[in-house]
N, C-alpha and C positions, 0 to 999 in steps of 0.2 A: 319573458319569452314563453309561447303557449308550445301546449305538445307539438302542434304543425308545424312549428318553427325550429323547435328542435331537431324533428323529424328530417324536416327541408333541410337544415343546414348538416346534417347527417348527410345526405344524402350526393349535394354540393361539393362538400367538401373529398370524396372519395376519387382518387385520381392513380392514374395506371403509370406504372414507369414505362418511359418513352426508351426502346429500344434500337431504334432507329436501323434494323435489319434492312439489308437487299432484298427477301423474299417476302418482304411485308410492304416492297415500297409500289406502288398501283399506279402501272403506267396509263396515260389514257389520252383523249387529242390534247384535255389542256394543259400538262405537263411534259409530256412525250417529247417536246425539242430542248424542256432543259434537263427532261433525264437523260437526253440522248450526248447533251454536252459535256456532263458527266462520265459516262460510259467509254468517252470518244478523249479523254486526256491518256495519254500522255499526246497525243497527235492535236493539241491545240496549236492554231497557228501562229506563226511567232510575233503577229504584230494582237494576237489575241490573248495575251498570258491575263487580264483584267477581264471578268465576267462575272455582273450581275444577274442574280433570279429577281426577280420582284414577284409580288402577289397578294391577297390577304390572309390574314391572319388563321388558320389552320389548314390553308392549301397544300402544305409539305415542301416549305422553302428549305424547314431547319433538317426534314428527314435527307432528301436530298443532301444538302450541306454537310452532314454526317458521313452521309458515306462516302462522300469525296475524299473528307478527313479521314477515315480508315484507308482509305483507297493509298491517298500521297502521303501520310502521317503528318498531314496541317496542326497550324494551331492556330485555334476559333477564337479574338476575341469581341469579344462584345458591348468593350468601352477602349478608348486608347487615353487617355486623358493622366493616365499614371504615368504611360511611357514617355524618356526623351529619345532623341536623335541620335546618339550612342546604338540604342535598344532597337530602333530603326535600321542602323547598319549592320549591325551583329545578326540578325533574324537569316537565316539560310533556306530551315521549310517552309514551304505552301503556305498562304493561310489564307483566312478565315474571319471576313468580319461581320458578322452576323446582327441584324437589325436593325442595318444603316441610318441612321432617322435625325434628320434636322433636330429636333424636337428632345433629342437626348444629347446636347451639346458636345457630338463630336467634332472636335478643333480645326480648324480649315487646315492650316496651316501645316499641323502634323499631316491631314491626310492626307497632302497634297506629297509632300516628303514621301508618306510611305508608295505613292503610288509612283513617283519618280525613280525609287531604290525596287520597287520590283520589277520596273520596267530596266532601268540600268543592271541588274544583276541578273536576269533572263531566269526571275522567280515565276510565281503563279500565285493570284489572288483570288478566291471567288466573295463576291457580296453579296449579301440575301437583304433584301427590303421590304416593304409591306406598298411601296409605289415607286414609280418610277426615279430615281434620284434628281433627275435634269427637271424634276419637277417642286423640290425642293427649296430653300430660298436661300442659296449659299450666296453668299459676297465677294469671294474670291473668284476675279472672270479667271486668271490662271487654271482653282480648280475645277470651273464650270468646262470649260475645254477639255480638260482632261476625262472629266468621266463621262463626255460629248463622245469622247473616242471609245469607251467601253463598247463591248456587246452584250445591251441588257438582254432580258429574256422573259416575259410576263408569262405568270399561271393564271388566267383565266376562272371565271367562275363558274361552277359546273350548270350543264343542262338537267333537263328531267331527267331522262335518261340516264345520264351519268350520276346524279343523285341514288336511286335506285341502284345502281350497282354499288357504288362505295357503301351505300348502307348494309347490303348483302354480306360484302365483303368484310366488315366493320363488324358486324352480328358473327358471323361464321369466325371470324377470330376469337371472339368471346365465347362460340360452343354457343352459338345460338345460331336457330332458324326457324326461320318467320315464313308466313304463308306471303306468297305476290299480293294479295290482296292486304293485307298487314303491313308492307313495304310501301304498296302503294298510298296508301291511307296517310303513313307517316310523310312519304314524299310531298304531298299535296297541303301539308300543314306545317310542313318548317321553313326557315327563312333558305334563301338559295345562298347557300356559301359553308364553304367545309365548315367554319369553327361550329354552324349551326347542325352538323351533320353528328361532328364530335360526340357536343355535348347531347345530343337527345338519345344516341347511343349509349353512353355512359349512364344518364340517368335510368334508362329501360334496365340495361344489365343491372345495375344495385338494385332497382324494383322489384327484380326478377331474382337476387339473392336473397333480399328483402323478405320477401312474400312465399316465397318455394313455388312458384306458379308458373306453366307456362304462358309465357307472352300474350295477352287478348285486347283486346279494344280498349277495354277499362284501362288496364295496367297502362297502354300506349295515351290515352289522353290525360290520366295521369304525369305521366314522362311532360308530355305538354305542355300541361299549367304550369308544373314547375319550371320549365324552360323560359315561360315569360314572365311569370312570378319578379 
């Protein structure tokens, strides 16, 4: 492995604890009806106690989903595959199943139990996914009906515009700010979608610890390559 690679995977490898605060969570059109779903529990309505977010991958399904979980003291989990049908009835708080995904063999059959035990016990479930679930390839028609009857809720991928402010807002977290035209520059060169928002932020700020320098063109198309690297 040569210095640059070193370097690169230095760089890579550097990752922020996920805090999952209310005053960090950025509302805006494409999230704004499932932060507002959030906001708006305990007055869910009684045939809605089951509600999915969907989204891609760093849209803020899990930030969201967090604070729910502080909000009703849930519990998240993010495989059922352990649990039996005993541990299914016994369950009292909210929860939380985070990542929903064909593709990670959770069990038809349990989920179908669990979604009939929080409907019969007048619980609350919220699911966060990365697509729509009824778009998935279950085999069970029983549970296809059932989560036919959820209220999903899709995060959207951000516009220009909305790029540009979460970067803003992304930077100014980190004690950084950039010039509009800096923001813009970046705007116009990353892929459209949070997780690609993330990471080019993260790379800039290690650059920018990195280097002791403020933020400039170089350092920003730096950030770049390594992004597609």
């Amino acid at each position: 492995m040569t210095a640059n690679d070193n370097s690169k995977q230095e760089i890579l490898n550097f990752h922020y604890k996920d805090n999952y605060l209310y005053k960090d969570l950025y509302k805006n059109s494409c999230n704004e009806i499932a932060i507002n779903l959030i906001e708006s529990w305990p007055k869910w309505h009684e045939d809605n106690r089951i509600n999915c977010i969907y989204g891609p991958p760093g849209s803020g399904k899990s930030h969201i989903a967090n604070i729910w979980k502080e909000k009703v003291d849930a519990i998240i989990y993010k495989r059922i595959n352990h649990l039996t049908l005993d541990h299914v009835y016994s369950i009292k708080n909210p929860l939380i199943f985070e990542n929903l995904n064909k593709n990670h063999n959770w069990p038809e059959e349990l989920l179908f139990e669990f979604f009939n035990e929080i409907k019969s016990s007048n619980n609350y479930l919220l699911i966060t996914c990365n697509d729509n679930p009824l778009k998935f390839s279950w085999k069970l028609k029983d549970l296809i009906s059932r989560i036919s009857s959820f209220t999903s809720i899709e995060i959207k991928l951000p516009d220009d515009e909305l790029i540009k402010k979460i970067l803003i807002k992304q930077f100014s977290d980190r004690q950084l700010s950039l010039d509009k035209q800096l923001i813009e520059y970046i705007s116009q060169r990353i892929e459209r979608s949070y997780l690609a928002i993330n990471n080019v932020v993260d790379i800039i700020d290690k650059l920018n610890l990195k280097y002791k320098k403020p933020v400039n063109y170089n350092l920003i198309k730096e950030a770049l390559k390594f992004g597609k690297d």
